[in-house]
Legacy VTK file of the C-alpha trace (Angstrom):
# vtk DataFile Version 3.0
C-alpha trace
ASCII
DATASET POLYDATA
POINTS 548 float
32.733 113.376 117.278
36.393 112.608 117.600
37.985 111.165 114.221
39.093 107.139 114.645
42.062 106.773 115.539
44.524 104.454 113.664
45.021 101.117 114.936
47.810 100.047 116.839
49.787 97.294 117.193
48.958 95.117 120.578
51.289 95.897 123.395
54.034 93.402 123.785
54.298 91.499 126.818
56.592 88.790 128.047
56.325 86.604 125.490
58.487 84.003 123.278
58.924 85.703 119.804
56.623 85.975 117.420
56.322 83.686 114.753
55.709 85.585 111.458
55.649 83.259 107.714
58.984 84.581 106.311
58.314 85.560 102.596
60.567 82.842 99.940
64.449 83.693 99.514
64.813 86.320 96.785
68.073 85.877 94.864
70.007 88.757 94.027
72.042 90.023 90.659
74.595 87.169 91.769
73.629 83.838 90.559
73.877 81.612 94.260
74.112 84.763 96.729
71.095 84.487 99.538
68.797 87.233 99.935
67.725 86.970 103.554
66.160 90.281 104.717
66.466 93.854 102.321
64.489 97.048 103.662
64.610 99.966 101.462
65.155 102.501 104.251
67.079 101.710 107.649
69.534 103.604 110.159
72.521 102.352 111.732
73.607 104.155 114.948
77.127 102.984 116.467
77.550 103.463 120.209
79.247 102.115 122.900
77.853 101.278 126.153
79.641 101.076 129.628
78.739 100.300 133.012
79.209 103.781 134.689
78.932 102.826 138.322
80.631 99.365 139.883
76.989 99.141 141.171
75.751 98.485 137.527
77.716 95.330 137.541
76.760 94.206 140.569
72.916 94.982 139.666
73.408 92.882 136.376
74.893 90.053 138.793
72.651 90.026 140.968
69.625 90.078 138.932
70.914 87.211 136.958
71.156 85.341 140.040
67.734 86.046 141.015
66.632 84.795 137.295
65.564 88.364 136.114
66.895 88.672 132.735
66.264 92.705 133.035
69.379 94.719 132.112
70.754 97.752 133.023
72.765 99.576 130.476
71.307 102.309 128.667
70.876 101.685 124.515
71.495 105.796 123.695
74.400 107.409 123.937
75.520 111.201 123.910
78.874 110.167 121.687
76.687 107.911 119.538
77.203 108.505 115.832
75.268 107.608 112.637
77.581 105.045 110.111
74.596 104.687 107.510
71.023 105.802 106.214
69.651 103.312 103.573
69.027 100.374 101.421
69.773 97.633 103.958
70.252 94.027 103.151
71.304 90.904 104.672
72.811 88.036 103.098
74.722 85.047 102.343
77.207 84.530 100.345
77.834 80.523 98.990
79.977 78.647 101.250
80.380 81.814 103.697
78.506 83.214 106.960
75.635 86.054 106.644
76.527 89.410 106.399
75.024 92.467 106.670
75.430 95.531 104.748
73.688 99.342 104.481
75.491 102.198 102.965
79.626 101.727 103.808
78.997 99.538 106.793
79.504 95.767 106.456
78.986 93.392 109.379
79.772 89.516 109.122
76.917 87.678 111.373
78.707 85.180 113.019
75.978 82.122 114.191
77.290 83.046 117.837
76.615 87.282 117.608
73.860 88.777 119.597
71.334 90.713 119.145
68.232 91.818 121.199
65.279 93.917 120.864
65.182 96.892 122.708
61.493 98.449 121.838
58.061 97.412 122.200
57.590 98.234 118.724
60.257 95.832 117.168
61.760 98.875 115.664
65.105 98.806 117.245
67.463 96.216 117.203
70.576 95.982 118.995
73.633 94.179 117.450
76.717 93.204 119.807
79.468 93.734 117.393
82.481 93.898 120.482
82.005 95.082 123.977
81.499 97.691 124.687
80.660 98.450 121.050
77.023 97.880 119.471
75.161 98.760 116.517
71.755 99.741 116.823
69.497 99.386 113.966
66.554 101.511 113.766
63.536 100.452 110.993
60.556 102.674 110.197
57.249 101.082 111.801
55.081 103.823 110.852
52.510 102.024 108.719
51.065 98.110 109.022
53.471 96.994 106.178
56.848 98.416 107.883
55.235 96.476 111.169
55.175 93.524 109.251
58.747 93.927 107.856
60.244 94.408 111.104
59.032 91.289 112.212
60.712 89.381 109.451
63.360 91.193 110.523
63.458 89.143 113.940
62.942 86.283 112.017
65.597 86.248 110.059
67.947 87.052 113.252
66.486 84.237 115.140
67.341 82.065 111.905
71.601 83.779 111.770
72.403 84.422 115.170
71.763 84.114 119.295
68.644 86.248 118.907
67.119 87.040 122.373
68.737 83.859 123.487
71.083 85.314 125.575
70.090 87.782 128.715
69.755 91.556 127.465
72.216 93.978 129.256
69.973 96.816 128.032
67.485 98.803 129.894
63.789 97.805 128.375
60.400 98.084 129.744
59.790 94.204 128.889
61.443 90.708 129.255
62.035 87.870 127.196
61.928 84.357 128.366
65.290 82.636 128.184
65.349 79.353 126.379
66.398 76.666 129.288
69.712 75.869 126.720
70.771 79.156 126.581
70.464 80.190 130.543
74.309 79.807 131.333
76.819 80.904 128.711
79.145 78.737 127.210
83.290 79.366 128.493
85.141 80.537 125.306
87.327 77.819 123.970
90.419 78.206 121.846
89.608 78.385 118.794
90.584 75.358 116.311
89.766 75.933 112.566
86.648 74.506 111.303
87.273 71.965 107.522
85.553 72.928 105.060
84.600 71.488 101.950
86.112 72.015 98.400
83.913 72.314 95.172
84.542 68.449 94.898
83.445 67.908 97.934
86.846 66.729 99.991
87.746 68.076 103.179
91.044 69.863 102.785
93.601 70.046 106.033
94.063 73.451 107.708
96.501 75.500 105.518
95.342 75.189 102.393
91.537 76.600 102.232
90.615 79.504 101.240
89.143 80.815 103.903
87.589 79.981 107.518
84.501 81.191 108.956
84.880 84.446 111.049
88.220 84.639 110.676
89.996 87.888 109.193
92.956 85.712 108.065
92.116 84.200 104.328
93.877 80.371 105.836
93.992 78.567 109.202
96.802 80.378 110.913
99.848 78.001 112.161
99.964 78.389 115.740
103.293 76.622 115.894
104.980 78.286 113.293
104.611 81.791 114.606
105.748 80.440 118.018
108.871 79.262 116.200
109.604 82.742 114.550
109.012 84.646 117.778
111.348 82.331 119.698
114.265 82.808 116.556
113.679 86.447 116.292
114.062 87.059 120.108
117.149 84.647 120.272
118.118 86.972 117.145
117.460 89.880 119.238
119.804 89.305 122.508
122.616 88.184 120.686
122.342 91.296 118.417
122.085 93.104 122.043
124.825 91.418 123.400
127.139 91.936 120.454
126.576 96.043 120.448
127.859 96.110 124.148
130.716 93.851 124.234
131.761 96.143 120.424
130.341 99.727 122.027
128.790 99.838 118.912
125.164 101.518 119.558
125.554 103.967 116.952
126.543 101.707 114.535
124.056 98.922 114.929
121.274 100.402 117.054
118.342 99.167 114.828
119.131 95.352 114.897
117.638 94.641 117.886
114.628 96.971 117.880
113.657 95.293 114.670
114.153 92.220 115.983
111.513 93.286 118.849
109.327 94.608 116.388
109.068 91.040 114.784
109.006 89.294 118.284
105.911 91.419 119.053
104.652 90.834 115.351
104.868 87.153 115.708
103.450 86.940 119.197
100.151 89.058 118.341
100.023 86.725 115.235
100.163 83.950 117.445
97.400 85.567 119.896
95.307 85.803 116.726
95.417 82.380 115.850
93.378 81.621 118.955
91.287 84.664 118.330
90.431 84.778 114.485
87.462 86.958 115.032
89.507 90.176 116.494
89.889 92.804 113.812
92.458 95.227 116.431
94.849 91.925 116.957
95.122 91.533 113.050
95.857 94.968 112.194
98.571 95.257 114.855
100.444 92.331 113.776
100.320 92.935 110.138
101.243 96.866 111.040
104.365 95.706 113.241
105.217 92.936 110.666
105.216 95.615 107.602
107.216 97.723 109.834
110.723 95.954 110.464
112.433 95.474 107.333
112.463 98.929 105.674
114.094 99.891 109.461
116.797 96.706 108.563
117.291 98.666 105.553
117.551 101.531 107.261
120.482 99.890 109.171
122.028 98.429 106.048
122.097 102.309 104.765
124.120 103.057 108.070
126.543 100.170 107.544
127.234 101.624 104.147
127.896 105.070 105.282
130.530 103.508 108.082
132.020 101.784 105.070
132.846 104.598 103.021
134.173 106.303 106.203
136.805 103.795 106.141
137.952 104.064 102.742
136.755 108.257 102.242
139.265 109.090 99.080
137.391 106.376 97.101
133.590 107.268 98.371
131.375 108.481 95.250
130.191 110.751 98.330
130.082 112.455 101.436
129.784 109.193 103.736
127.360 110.808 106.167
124.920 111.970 103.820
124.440 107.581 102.822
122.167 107.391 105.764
120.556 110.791 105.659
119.720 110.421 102.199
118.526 107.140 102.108
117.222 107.563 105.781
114.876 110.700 104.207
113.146 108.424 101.518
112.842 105.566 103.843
111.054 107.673 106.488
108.393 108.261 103.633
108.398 104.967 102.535
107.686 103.380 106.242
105.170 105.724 106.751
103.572 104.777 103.359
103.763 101.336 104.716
102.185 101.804 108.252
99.310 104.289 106.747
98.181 101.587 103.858
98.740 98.760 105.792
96.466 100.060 108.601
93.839 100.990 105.861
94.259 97.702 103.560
94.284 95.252 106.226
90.627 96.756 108.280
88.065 94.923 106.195
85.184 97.388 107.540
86.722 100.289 106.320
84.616 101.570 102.954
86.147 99.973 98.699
87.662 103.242 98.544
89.758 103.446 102.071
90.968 100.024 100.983
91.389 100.530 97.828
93.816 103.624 98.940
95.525 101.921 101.553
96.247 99.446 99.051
97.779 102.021 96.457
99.857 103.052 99.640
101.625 99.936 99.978
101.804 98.960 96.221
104.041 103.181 96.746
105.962 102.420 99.231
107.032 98.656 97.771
107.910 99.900 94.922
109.823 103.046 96.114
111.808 100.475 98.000
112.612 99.143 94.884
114.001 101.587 93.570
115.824 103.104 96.784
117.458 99.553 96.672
118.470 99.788 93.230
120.295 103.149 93.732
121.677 101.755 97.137
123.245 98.262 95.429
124.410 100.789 92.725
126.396 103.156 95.052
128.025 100.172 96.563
129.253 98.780 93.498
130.774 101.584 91.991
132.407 102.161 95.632
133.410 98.245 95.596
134.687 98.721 92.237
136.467 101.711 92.657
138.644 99.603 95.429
139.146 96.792 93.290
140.796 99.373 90.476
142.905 101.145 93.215
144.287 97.627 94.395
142.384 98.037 97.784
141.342 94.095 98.938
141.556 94.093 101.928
139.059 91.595 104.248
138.073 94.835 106.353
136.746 95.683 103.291
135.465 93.323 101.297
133.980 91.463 104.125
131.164 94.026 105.336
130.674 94.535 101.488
129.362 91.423 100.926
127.410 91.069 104.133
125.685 93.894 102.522
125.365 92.303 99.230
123.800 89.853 100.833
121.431 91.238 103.013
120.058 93.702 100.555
119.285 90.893 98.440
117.390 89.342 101.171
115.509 92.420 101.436
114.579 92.645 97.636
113.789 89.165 97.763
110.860 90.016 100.322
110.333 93.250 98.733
109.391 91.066 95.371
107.677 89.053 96.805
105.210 91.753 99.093
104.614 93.260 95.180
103.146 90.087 93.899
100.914 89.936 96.927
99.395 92.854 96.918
99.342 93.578 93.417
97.133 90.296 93.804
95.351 91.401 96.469
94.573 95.091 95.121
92.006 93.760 92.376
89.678 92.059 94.573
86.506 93.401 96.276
85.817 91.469 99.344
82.731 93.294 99.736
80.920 91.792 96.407
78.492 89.631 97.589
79.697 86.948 94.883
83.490 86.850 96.312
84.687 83.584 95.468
87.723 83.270 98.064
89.252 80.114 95.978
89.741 82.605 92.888
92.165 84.543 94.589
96.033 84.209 94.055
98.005 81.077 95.842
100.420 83.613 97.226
97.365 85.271 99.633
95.174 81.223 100.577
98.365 79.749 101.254
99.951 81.045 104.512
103.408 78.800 103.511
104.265 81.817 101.444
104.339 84.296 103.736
106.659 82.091 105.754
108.922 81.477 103.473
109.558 84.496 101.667
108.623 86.837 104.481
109.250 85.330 108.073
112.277 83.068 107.179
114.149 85.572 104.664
114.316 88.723 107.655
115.092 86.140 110.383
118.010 84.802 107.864
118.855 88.365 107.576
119.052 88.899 111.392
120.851 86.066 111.930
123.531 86.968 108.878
124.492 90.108 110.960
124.602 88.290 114.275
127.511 86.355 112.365
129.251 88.801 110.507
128.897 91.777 112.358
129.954 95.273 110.774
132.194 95.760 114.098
133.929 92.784 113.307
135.933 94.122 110.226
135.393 97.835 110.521
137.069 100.324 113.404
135.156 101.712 116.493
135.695 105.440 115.524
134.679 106.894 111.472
137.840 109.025 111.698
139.859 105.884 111.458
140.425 104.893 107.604
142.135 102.864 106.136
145.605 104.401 104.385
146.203 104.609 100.312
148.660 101.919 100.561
145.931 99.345 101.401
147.572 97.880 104.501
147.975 100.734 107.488
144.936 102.396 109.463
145.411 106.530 110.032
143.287 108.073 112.493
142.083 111.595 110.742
139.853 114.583 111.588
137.169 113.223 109.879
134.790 114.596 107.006
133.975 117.452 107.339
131.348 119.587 105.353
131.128 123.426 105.962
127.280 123.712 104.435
124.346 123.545 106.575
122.478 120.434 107.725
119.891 120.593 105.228
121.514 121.584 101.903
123.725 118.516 102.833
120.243 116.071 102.699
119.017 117.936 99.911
122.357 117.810 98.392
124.621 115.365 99.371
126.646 115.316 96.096
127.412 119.233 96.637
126.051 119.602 92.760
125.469 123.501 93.727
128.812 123.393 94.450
130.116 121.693 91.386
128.491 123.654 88.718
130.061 127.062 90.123
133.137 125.141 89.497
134.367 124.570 93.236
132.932 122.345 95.815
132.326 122.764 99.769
133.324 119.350 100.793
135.774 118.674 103.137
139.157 118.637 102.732
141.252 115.561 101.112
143.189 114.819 104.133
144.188 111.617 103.590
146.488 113.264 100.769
147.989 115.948 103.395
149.763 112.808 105.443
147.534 113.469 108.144
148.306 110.742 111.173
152.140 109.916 110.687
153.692 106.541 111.393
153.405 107.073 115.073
149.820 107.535 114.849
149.431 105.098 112.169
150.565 102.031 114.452
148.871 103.615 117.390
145.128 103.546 115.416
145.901 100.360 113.404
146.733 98.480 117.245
143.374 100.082 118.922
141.410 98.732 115.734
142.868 95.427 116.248
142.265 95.470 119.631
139.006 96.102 119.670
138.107 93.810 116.975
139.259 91.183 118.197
LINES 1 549
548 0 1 2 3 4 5 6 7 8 9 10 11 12 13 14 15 16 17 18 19 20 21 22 23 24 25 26 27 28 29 30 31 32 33 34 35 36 37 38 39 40 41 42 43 44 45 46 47 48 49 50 51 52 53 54 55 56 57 58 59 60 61 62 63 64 65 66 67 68 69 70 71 72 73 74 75 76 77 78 79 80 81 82 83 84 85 86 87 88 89 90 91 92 93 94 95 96 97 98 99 100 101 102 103 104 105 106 107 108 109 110 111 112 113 114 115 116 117 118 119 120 121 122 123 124 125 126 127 128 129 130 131 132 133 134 135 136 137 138 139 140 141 142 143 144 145 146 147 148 149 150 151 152 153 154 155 156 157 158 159 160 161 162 163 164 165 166 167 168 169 170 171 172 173 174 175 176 177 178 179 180 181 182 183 184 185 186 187 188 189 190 191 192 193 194 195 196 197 198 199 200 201 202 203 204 205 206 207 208 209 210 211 212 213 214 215 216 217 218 219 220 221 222 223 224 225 226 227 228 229 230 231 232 233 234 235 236 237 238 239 240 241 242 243 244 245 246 247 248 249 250 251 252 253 254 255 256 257 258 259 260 261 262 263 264 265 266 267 268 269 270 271 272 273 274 275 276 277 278 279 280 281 282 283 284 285 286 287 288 289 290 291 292 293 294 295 296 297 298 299 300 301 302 303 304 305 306 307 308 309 310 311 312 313 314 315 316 317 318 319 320 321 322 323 324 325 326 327 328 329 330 331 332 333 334 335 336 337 338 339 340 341 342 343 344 345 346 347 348 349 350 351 352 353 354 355 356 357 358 359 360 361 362 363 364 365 366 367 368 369 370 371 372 373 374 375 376 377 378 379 380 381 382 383 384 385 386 387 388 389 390 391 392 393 394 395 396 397 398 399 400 401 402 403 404 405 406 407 408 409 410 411 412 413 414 415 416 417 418 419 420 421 422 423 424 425 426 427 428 429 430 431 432 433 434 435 436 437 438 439 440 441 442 443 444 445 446 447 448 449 450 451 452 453 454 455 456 457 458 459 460 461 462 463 464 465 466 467 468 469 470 471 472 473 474 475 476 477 478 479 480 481 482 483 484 485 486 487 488 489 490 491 492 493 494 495 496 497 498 499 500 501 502 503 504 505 506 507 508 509 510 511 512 513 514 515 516 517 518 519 520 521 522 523 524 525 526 527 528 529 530 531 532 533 534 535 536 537 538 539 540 541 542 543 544 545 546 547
């Protein structure tokens, strides 16, 4: 006589759900934190799935026409990949949507997401996280208990989302009735930020709430204001383009208007995001291109330097072409400090510790800007002061000095100001289920901040240079300077440095060279009379003329 068998759980046929008593809300280790759903043991499986043939599509078309509600993509992949393997919980957090969370992964559950079954067993669920992407979640139905808990599962789904409420574009060997409301999907409207409430109960206007549901941003975003910046950056932009042709001055001032792009695009994907809160790839571009711009303007104020001290080379601390290399070297480190911890920091489904790192990246790079601006302002004082003790005042001078001044201090201004953000921002774990989003700093709810001290000090900055442009003070060539006397311009050979490009980076004071007691710098020409009177007149006229 054959053993029994164990029982097993009536097929499934086309049926509504099934309505299963859902258990009372535990609470967890935070005091007002929702406990909707926790399984000791679950898998997560990301995948992405494509129509492979245009005949899919039409299929899916046509059988939605026809009222079959049957899909056609397949819910297995070869290139799927496992993202966790454990406890699994879903919950809600006061005042905030439900998330879910297992292991590293963390999903918000929007009240719009979708989710199907894909098994007759209610095993395996299948989350829409962003076409073509999916997460498939796979729960153990091996005894009458686990059975039971995966129905609660669809419960709670039903309850937080569009749970088989919209038409299944996976391949199953059942169908779901359709509930009459849900038959025809809703057009996608711009979105418009949703009030919420305050702890005292008052509805606050967009702009100054902590957060918004869905929305990767921690305040309404402004649609207008970004519009504003794009247009003033781009106006920013042509003039600075139209000012290095009419001066032939590309080498000089290439990296005014490709930062100016950079902050067009910036703006404009901000912009795009305002309308679409919910899309993780548009927020991490903007913030990346945003981050990226001003250590390139200080790039260019390095250059402008180094042009400078060209012009006056018997008074430069030193070699004027090693200003940019030098300073160019640490601020290729410190942009790509910025990119790499900006990408990590700003993707909020990256794991604490990726975030965590990114942020230490940025917190680097801000303050090795710091510093790098320190020793920059320094060098140009003690070359500004040098002048002023040789009797050297001249507005050729002086003038590009103090644009300098200027700008740099614009630049520290917003490199303060990125500190105190994310030295804010660095202590808090989004991921704790207790987050209060009104606890965090001012300087990260209020979005006025970044406008002011981020937005409106670089396009001041841009729009300083468009009026006092380094070609209109300094000559077109770096082998014009300007004589001892103060008053003449000589055209020269130029500096010259017989060492090899790299000990010149590494060494741009020649220090090697000055502890054996003789240095490989160039030559002091300006001492030899190099230019005569002829030539004298001859550079100081082509200077004039092509300033003016």
């Amino acid at each position: 006589m054959d053993p029994p068998r164990a029982p097993r759980a009536p097929r499934r046929v086309a049926t509504a759900p099934i309505t299963v008593p859902v258990p009372a809300i535990e609470l967890g280790s935070t005091a007002g934190v929702e406990t909707l759903y926790s399984h000791p043991h679950v898998k997560i499986i990301s995948f992405e799935a494509h129509a492979r043939r245009a005949r899919d599509a039409e299929d899916i078309e046509g059988l939605a026409a026809a009222g079959n509600n049957a899909g056609t993509l397949p819910w297995t992949c070869s290139l799927e990949r496992i993202i966790a393997v454990g406890a699994f919980r879903v919950y809600r957090a006061p005042g905030s949507v439900a998330f879910l969370s297992c292991g590293s992964a963390l999903q918000p559950i929007l009240p719009k997401s979708q989710c199907w079954c894909v098994d007759e067993d209610d095993s395996k669920f299948v989350l829409q996280i962003r076409r073509p992407a999916y997460w498939r979640i796979e729960l153990p139905v091996s005894t009458p208990d686990e059975r039971v808990q995966a129905r609660i599962f669809r419960d709670v789904l039903a309850n937080a989302l569009q749970f088989e409420k919209t038409r299944c574009p996976f391949r199953r060997s059942f169908t779901v009735a359709l509930p009459q409301s849900h038959a025809e999907p809703a057009k996608k409207r711009p979105w418009t930020p949703r009030l919420l409430l305050d702890p005292a109960g008052t509805m606050q206007p967009p702009g100054q709430i902590g957060t918004f549901d869905g929305s990767y941003f921690f305040y309404a975003p402004n649609k207008g204001a970004a519009i504003f910046f794009a247009i003033a950056f781009l106006f920013s932009g042509v003039l600075h383009t139209w000012q290095a042709c009419r001066y032939k001055c590309w080498k000089l001032t290439p990296l005014f208007p490709f930062c100016c792009l950079l902050f067009v695009a910036g703006f404009a994907l901000r912009e795009y995001g305002a309308f679409h809160y919910d899309n993780l790839n548009v927020y991490i571009a903007s913030i990346c291109i945003t981050y990226a711009a001003p250590p390139l303007l200080e790039l260019q104020n390095y250059h402008v330097l180094g042009r400078i001290l060209y012009y006056v080379p018997y008074l430069s601390p030193l070699h004027p072409g090693r200003v940019l290399t030098t300073f160019g070297f640490v601020s290729a480190i410190v942009e790509a400090l910025n990119g790499w911890g900006a990408s990590y920091s700003a993707n909020q489904s990256l794991s604490d510790g990726e975030m965590a790192a990114g942020h230490a990246l940025i917190k680097a790079s801000l303050l090795i800007q710091i510093f790098v601006i320190s020793c920059f302002i320094l060098l140009a004082a003690l070359f500004h002061r040098r002048c002023s003790e040789q009797g050297i005042k001249s507005p050729r001078l002086c003038a590009p000095l103090v644009t300098l001044y200027v700008s740099t201090g614009l630049i520290l201004v917003r490199t303060i100001y990125r500190i105190v953000e994310y030295f804010s921002i660095a202590q808090l774990n989004f991921r704790d289920p207790g987050f209060d989003s009104m606890s965090m700093s001012p300087i990260i709810r209020y979005e006025w901040f970044f406008y002011v001290f981020e937005a409106s000090v670089m396009v001041c900055n841009c729009v300083l240079f468009n009026a006092r442009h380094p070609r209109r003070y300094l000559p077109c060539s770096n082998t014009i300077y300007l004589a001892q006397d103060g008053v003449a311009e000589v055209e020269g050979p130029g500096f010259k440095d017989p060492r090899p490009f790299w000990q010149t980076v590494v060494d741009p004071f020649d220090l090697w060279g000055l502890s054996r007691g003789h240095s490989s710098q160039t030559a002091r020409f300006w001492e030899d009379g190099n230019g005569g009177a002829e030539t004298d007149a001859k550079a100081a006229g082509a200077s004039n003329a092509n300033s003016a």
